[in-house]
C-alpha positions in Angstrom: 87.7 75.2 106.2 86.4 78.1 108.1 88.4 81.4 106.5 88.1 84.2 108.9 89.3 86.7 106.5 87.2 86.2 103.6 83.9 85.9 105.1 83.5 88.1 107.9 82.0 92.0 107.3 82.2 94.6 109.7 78.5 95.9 109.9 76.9 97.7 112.5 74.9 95.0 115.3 71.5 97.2 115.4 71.1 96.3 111.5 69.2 93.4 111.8 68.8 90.6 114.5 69.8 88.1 113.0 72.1 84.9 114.1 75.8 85.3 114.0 79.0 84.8 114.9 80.9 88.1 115.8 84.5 88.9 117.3 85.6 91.4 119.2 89.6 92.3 117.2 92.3 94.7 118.2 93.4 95.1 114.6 96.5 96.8 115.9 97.9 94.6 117.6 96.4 91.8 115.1 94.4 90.0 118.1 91.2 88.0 118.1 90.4 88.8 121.8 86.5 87.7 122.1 84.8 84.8 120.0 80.8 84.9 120.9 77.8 84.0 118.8 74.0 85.2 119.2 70.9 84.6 117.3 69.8 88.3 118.2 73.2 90.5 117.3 70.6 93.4 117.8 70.1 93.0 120.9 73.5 91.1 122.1 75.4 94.5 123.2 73.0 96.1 124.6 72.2 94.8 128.2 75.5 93.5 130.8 78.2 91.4 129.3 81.3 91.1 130.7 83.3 91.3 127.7 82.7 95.5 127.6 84.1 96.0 130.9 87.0 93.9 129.4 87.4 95.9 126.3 87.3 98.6 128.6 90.5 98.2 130.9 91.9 96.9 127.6 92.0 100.2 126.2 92.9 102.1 129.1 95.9 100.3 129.6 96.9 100.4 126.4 96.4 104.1 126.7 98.0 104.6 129.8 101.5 103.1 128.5 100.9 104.9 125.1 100.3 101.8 122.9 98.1 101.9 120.0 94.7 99.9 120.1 92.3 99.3 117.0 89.3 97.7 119.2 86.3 96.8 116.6 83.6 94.0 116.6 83.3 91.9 113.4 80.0 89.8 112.3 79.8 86.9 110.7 76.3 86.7 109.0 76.8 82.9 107.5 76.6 81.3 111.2 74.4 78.0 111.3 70.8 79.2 112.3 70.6 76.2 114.7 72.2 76.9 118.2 74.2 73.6 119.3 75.7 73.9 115.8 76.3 77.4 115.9 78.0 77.0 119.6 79.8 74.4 118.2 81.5 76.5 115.8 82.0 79.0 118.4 84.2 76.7 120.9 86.0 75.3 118.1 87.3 79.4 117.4 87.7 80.1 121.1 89.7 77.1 121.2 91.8 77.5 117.9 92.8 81.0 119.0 93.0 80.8 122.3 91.1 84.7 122.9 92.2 85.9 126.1 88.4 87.7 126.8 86.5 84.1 126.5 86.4 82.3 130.1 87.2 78.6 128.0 91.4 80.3 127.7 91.0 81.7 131.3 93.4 78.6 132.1 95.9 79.3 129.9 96.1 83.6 130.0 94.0 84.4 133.3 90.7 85.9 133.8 91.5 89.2 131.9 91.8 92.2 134.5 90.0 89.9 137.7 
């Protein structure tokens, strides 16, 4: 079983490039809100992904009704080196907790802020 709380570490993504799963949280309000993986978390945050402009509006609506965010990205550095395995892993998280950010829960919440 896959225990979320005992194997992740918060590390900074320019580190090292290696393969992970990471997670985009809003330990506030106690929210996964983004499940992605990458086999170059150097690199991952650096060019377009949707997912910042997402965090973005996140927190500015939070901030323009006064309520509290804790937005931080989490790494998971025991991922499966080999990608269908490692994707695998990833819809099975998406899935289990249904974050809003990832396009597979768009059916359920709504693309976030489209």
């Amino acid at each position: 079983m896959f225990a979320i709380k005992r194997e992740l570490k918060l590390n900074n993504a320019d580190s090292s490039g290696d393969t992970c799963l990471y997670f985009v949280v809003d330990s506030a309000a106690g929210l996964i809100l983004y499940v992605g993986e990458t086999c170059r978390s150097n690199k991952r945050w650096k060019g377009i992904h949707a997912c910042k402009d997402y965090i973005a509006s996140y927190q500015d609506l939070h901030y323009r009704y006064g309520l509290l965010t804790a937005v931080n990205i989490a790494f998971w550095w025991d991922a499966p080196v080999e990608r269908k395995p490692r994707q695998e892993l990833e819809l099975s998280l998406i899935l289990k907790w249904c974050s809003p950010f990832n396009k597979e829960n768009w059916e359920r919440w709504g693309q976030p802020f489209g």
